[in-house]
C-alpha positions in Angstrom: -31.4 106.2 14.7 -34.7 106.9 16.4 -35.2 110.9 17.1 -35.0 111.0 20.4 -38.3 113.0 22.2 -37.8 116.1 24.3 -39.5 117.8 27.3 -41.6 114.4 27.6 -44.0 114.4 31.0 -42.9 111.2 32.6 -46.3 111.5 34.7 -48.0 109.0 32.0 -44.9 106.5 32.3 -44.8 105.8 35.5 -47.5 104.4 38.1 -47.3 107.0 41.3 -48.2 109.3 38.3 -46.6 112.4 39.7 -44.9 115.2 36.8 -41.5 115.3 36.0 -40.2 116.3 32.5 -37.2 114.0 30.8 -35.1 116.3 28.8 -35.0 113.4 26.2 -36.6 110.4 26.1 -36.7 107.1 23.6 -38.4 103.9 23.5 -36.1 101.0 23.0 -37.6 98.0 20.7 -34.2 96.2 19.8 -30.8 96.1 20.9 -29.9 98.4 18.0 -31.8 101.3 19.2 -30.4 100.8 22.4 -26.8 101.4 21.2 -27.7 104.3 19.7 -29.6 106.0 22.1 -26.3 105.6 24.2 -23.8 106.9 21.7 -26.6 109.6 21.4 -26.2 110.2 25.4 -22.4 109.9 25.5 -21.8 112.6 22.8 -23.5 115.0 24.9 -22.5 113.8 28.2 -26.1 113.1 29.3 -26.9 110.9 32.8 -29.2 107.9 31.1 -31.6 106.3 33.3 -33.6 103.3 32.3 -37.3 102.4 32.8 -40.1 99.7 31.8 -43.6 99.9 33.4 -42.2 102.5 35.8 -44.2 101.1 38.0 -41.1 101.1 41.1 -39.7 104.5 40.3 -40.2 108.0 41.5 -38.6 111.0 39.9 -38.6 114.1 42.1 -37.5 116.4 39.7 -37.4 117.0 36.1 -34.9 114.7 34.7 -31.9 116.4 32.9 -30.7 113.8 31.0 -31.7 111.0 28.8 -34.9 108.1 29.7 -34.6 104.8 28.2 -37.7 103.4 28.0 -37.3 99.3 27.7 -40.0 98.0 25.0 -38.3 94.5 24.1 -40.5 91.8 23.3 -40.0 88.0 22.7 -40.4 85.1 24.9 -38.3 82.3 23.3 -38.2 78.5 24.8 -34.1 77.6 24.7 -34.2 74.3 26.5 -36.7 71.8 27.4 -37.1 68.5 28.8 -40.0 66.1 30.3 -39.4 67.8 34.1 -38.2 71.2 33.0 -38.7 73.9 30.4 -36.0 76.8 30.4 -37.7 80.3 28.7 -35.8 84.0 27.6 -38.0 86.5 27.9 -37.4 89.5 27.0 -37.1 92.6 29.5 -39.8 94.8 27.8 -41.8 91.7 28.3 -44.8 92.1 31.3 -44.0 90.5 34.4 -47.8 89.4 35.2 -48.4 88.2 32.0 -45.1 86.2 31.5 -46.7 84.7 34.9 -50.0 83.9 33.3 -48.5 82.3 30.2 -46.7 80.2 32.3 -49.4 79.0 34.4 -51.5 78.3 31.9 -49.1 76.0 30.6 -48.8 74.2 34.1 -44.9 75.6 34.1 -44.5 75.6 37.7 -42.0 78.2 39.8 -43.2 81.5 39.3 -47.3 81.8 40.2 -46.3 83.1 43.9 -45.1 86.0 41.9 -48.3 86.6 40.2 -49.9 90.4 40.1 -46.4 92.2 40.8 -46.3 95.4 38.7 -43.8 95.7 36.4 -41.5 94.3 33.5 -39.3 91.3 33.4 -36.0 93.2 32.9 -36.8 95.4 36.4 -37.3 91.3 38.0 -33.7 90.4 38.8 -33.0 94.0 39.6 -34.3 93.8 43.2 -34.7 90.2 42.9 -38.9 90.3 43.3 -40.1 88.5 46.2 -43.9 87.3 47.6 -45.7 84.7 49.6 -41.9 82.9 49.9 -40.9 82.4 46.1 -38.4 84.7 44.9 -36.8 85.0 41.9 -33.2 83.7 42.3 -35.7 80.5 43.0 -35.7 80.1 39.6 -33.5 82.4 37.1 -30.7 80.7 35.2 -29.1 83.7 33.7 -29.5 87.0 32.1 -27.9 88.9 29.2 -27.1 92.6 29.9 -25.5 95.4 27.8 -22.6 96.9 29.7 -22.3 100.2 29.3 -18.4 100.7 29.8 -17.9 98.6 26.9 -20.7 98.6 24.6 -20.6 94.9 24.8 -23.7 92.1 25.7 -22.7 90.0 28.8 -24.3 86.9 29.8 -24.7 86.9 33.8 -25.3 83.8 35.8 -27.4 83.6 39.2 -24.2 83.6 40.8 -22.2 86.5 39.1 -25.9 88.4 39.9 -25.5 88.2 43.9 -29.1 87.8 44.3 -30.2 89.0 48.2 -33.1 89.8 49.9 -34.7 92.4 47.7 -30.9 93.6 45.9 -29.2 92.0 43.2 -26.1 93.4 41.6 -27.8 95.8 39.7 -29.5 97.6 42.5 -25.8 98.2 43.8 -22.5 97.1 41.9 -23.6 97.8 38.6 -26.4 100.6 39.5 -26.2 102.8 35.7 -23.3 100.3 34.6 -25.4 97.5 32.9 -29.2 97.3 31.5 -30.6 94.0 31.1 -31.7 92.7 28.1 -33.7 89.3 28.9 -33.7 86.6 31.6 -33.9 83.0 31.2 -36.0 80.8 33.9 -36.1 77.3 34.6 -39.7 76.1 35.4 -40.7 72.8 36.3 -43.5 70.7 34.6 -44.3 68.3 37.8 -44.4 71.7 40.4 -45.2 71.1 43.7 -46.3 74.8 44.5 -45.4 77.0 47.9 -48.7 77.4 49.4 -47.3 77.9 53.1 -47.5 81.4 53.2 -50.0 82.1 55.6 -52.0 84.2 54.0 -52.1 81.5 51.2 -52.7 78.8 53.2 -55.6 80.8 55.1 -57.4 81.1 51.6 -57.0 78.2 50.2 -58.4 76.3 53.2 -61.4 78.4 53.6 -61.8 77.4 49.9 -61.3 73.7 50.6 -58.6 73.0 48.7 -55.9 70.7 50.5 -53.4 69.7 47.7 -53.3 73.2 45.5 -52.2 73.0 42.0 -50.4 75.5 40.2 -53.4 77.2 38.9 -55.2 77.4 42.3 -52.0 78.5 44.2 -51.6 81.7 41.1 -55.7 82.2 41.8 -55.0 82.6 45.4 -52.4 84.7 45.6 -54.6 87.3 43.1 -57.3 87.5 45.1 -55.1 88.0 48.5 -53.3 90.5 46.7 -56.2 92.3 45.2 -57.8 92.1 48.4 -55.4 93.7 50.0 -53.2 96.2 46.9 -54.6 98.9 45.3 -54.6 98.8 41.1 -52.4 101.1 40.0 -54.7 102.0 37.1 -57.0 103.0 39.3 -55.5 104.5 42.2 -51.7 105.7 41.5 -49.0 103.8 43.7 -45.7 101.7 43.0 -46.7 98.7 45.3 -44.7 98.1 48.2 -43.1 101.5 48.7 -40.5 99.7 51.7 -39.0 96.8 52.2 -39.6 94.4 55.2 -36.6 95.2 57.7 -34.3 92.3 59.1 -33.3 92.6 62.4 -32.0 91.2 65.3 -33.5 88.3 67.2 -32.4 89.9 70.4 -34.3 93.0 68.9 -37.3 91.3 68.2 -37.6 89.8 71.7 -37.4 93.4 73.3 -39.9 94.7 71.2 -42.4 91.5 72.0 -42.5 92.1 75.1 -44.3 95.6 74.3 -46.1 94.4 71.6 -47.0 91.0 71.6 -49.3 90.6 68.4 -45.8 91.5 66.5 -45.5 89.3 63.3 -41.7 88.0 62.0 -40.3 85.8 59.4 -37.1 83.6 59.7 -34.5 85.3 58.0 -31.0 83.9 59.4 -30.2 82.2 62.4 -29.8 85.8 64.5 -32.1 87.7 62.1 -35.7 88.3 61.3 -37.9 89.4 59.0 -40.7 91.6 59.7 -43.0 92.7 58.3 -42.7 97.1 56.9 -47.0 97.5 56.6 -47.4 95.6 60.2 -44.9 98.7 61.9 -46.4 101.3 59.6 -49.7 100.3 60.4 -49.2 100.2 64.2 -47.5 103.7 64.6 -50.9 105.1 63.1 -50.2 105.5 59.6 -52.7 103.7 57.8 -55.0 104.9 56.2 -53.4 108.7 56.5 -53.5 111.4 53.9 -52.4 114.7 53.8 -53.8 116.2 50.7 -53.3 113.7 47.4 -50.8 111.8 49.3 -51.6 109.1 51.5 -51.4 105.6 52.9 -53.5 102.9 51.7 -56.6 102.5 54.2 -56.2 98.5 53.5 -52.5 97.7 54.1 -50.2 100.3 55.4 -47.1 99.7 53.4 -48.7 100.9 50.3 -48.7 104.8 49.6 -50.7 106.5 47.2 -51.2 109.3 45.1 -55.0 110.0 45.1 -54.8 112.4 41.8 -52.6 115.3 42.2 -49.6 114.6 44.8 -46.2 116.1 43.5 -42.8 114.2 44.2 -42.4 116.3 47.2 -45.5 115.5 49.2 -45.0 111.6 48.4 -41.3 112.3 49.4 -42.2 113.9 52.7 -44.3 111.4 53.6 -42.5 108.3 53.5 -39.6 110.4 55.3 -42.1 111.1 58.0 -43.2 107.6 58.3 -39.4 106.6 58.7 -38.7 108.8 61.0 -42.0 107.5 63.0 -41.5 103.9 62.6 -37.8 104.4 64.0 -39.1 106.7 67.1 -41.0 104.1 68.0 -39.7 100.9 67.3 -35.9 101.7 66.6 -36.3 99.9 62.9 -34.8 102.3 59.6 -37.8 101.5 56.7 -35.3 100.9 53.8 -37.5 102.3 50.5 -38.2 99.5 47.7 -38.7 102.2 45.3 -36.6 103.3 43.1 -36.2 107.3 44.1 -34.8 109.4 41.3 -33.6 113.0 42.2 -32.5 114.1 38.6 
């Protein structure tokens, strides 16, 4: 068994960058290791929390227990066909550069969801999301080790109750189940989602009229980088909230006031709008008090701009909610994963 780590500063591990110890800590490079970090957690009753690129979680105090740090590797093709190919990856695996791999094989499904932060395994955990692709789009199944019974599980789509933003393991099986690797479906002939407007905006100031795969991936980098901050360069966890649903009857009392406000079909009495759109237009962009801020360049995005503890970052996003509600009568729902020890 690997010798667990102790006292380990989980500042370098995750992508907000802020300091909180891990009483133990062990990276986990095969299913083995993973068994016995847990047996190693049970006998002394340690709380285990799991992690890949950290790069959507926040601890906010030192962490008494045990951090699992995901490191599998592997990206095998199980099934393939002349339409379809059918990949498990493994959940130590990149996200963005499973993405690039695929594109530059022309495997179509997945190049909306190009530049998101993060490892594959953390993917079906809040079912990632952008410019109208999401995951569920395209994930067959998973396998997952299940904590209550030391035992590896294979999880369909369906048995995952995939959501906007929430799967499952956000919920149901929050600390019951850690995924191991996901299989995806991708399609050789892909007719890519370019509708997004902010997609469609670029691409037609480009010229481009019938985007491939490749061109759709391109597009949604440079919109992203145009508007994201890299988290090597300038500490964050991407989207900190999700876009609220609400009401249609909501939405229509607030366009009366403000009638430059943005939505997305959701349901057929719900929609979508967008979290950095409110943010922004109750005055928080481009805020900072101290090290912790908001992103000058889209609102939904705070950021720690060297030395911002848990506690500042915390106290701002609870100010913004409390802002955005005041003034719009929306509750911001955070995307990020907020750990409290």
């Amino acid at each position: 068994m690997k010798t667990p780590r102790e006292m380990i500063d989980l500042r370098d591990y995750t992508t907000m960058r802020v300091s909180a110890k891990a009483k133990y800590f062990i990276e986990i490079n095969s299913l083995a290791d993973l068994k016995d970090a847990v047996q190693f957690a049970r006998k002394r009753k340690l709380k285990i929390q799991v992690i890949g690129a950290g790069s959507n979680t926040i601890f906010f105090k030192d962490f008494e227990g045990l951090v699992l740090r995901i490191q599998l590797k592997g990206i095998e093709i199980v099934d393939e066909d002349e339409s379809q190919i059918k990949l498990k990856v493994a959940a130590g695996e990149d996200w963005n550069e499973l993405v690039m791999y695929c594109v530059d094989n022309n495997w179509g499904g997945i190049e909306n969801l190009a530049l998101i932060p993060g490892t594959v395994g953390a993917a079906p955990v809040q079912n990632i999301g952008a410019y109208g692709v999401e995951l569920e789009d395209v994930f067959t199944e998973l396998e997952a080790f299940m904590l209550a019974t030391d035992s590896v599980e294979v999880m369909s789509n369906r048995l995952c109750n995939f959501r906007y933003r929430a799967s499952i393991f956000k919920h149901e099986l929050k600390d019951k189940a850690i995924i191991l690797n996901v299989t995806l479906t991708l399609q050789k002939n892909h007719v890519p989602d370019s509708s997004y407007d902010d997609l469609h905006a670029y691409l037609k100031a480009m010229g481009i009229k019938n985007p491939g795969i490749k061109q759709v991936c391109d597009a949604v980098v440079a919109v992203r980088s145009s508007k994201l901050p890299d988290p090597n360069e300038l500490s964050n966890t991407g989207s900190f909230f999700q876009n609220p649903i609400i009401s249609v009857s909501l939405y229509n009392q607030l366009k009366q006031k403000y009638h430059d406000m943005p939505s997305y079909p959701f349901s057929n009495f719900q929609l979508k709008v967008p979290a950095g759109w409110l943010i922004e237009k109750a005055g928080w962009k481009g805020f900072r008090d101290g090290d912790a801020g908001v992103y000058p360049k889209q609102a939904l995005i705070i950021v720690n701009y060297g030395h911002a503890t848990a506690a500042q970052i915390l106290k701002l996003s609870k100010n913004i909610q409390i802002d955005v509600y005041e003034k719009f009568g929306i509750t911001l729902t955070p995307e990020v994963n907020l750990i409290e020890g």
